[in-house]
C-alpha angles and dihedrals in degrees: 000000000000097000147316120246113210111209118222130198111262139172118231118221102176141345119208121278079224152350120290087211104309093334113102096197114216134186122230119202111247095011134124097193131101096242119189153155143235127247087193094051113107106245089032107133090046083044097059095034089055085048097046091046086052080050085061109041106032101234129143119245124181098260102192105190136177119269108245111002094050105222112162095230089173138009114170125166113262118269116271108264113240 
C-alpha cells in the first residue's frame, strides 16, 4: 500500500470552461490553491459533471486530491445522515 487519501467536505466555485493541455482547472471555496483535474484520468467526464452540478446547486461533496500536485482524484457527495 503506497498511501491513504483521506477525503474532506468542500464547496466547488467553478469548474474550467476547458482543458489547459490535459489539466481542467477548478476553483475550490476558501482555497488558495490551483485544483484540477485530468482529461486523461479514467472517470473524467462523470468527474467533472459531478463537480459542475456541485458548482449549481452549492452543495459539498468529499473532494479527496493529490499532496502536493493538487489533482482532484474523487470527489462523491457525502453519505445521507441517518
Amino acid at each position: 500500500m503506497k498511501s491513504i487519501l483521506s477525503p474532506f467536505a468542500r464547496r466547488i466555485e467553478q469548474v474550467g470552461e476547458a482543458p489547459e493541455g490535459e489539466k481542467l482547472a477548478v476553483l475550490i471555496f476558501m482555497s488558495p490553491a490551483r485544483h484540477f483535474i485530468l482529461t486523461s484520468r479514467p472517470g473524467y467526464p462523470e468527474l467533472r459533471s459531478r463537480l459542475e452540478e456541485a458548482v449549481r446547486s452549492g452543495q459539498k461533496l468529499l473532494v479527496t486530491t493529490e499532496p502536493g500536485q493538487m489533482e482532484i482524484l474523487d470527489a462523491r457527495l457525502p453519505p445521507a445522515a441517518p
